[in-house]
C-alpha positions as CSV (number, residue, x, y, z in Angstrom):
1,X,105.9,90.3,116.1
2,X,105.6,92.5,112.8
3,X,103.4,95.5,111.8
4,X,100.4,96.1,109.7
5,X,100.2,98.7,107.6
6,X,96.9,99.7,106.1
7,X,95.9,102.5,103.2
8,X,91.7,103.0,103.7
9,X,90.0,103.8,101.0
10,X,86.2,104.4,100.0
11,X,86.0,100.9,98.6
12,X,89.6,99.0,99.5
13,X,91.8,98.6,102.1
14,X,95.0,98.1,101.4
15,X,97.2,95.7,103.6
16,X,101.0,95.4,104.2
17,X,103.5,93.5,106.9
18,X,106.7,94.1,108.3
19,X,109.2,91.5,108.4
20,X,109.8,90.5,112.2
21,X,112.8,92.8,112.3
22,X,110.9,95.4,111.2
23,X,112.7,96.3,108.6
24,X,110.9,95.9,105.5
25,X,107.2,96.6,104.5
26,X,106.1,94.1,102.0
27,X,102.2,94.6,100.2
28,X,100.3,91.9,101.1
29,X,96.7,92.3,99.5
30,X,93.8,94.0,98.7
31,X,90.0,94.2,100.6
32,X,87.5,95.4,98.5
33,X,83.9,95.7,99.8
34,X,80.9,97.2,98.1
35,X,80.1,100.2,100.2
36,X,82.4,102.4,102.3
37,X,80.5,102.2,105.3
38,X,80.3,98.2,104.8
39,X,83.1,97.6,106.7
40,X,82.8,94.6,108.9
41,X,84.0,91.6,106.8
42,X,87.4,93.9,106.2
43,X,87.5,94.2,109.8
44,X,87.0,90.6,109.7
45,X,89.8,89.8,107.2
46,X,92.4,92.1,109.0
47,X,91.5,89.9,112.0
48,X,92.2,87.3,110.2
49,X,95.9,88.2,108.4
50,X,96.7,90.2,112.4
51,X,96.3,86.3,113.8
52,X,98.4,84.7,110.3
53,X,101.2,87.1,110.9
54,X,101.5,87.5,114.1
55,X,100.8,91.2,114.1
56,X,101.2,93.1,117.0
57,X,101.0,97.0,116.2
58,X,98.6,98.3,113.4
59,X,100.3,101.8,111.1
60,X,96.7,103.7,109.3
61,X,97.2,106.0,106.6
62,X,96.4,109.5,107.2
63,X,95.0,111.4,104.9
64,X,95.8,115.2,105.8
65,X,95.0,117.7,103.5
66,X,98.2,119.2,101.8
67,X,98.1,122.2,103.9
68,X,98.3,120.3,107.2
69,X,94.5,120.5,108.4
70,X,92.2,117.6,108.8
71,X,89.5,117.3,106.5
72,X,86.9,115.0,106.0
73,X,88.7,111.5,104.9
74,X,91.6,112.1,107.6
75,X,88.4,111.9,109.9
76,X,87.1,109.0,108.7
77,X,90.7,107.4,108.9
78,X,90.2,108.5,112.7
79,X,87.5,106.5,113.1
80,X,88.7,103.5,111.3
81,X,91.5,103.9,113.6
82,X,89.5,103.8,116.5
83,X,87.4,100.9,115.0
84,X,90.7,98.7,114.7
85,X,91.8,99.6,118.6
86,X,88.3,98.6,119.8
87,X,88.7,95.4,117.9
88,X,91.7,93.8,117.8
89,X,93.0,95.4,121.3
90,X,95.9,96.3,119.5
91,X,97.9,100.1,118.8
92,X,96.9,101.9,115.4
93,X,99.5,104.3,114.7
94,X,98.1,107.1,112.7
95,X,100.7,107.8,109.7
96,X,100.6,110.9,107.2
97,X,99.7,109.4,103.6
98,X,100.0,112.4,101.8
99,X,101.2,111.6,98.3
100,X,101.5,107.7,98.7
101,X,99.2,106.6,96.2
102,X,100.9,108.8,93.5
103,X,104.6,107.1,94.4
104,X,102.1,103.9,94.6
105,X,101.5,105.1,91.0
106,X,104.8,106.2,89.8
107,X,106.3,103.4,91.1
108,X,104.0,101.1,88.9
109,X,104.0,103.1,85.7
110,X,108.0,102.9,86.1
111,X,107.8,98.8,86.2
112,X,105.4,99.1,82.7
113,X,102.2,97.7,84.9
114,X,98.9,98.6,82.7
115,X,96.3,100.5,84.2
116,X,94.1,97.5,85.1
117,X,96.4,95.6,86.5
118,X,97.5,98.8,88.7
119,X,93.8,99.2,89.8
120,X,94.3,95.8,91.1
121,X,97.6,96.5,93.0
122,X,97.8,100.3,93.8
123,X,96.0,100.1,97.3
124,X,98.5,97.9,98.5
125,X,101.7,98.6,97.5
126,X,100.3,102.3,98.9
127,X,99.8,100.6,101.9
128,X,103.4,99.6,101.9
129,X,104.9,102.7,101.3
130,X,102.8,103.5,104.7
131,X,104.1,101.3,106.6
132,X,107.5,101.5,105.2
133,X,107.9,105.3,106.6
134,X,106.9,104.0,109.9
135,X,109.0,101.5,109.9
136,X,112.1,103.8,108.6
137,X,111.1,106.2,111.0
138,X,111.2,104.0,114.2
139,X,114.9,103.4,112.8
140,X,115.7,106.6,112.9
141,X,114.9,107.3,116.2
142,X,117.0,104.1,117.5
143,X,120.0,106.4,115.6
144,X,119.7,109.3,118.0
């Protein structure tokens, strides 16, 4: 089994998997669609990659505001959330996002990546860094 991470966005979703230990959180692609709301052939393709991978536990990116309270997008993040239970059947782990898609930045300016190419990538490897906290987090709590 691995885990899906997943960074929503107003036109992308970005998509990442664990290994099958769980260890590592590698970006796996991009969905773009045309309209936020437009959201069934991403549902569709995440159906698709949950089936290719084995997927067995989905981690969403939540967008909190940076004073802790909910605001608008964390609430459509809820929704998605509930979307993908209703779906797939499967857990969606809601995970705080706050600031990933600046180290998503960072992380790209450091390797020299132009702007349009980092469009291309940004949503994913954000998705990544997601799933990657999850995953680091469910090792810390087999430490304790």
């Amino acid at each position: 089994m691995r885990i899906m991470g997943l960074d929503y966005g107003g036109a992308t979703m970005g998509v990442a998997v664990s290994d099958e230990m769980l260890l590592i959180a590698q970006p796996l692609e991009t969905i773009r669609r045309e309209r936020e709301k437009q959201l069934r052939t991403t549902y569709r393709r995440i159906e698709e990659l949950i089936e290719e991978y084995d997927v067995g536990r989905i981690v969403l990116g939540l967008p909190l505001n940076m004073n802790d309270t909910v605001g608008e997008r964390a609430l459509i993040a809820e929704s998605v959330a509930e979307d993908l239970r209703r779906r797939t059947g499967l857990e969606v782990i809601m995970q705080d996002e706050r600031l990933t898609t600046v180290e998503a930045h960072r992380i790209l300016d450091e390797a020299g990546m132009d702007w349009k190419k980092k469009a291309e990538v940004v949503d994913k490897i954000a998705a990544s860094i997601i799933l990657q906290s999850y995953l680091d987090s469910l090792k810390a709590e087999e430490q304790k």
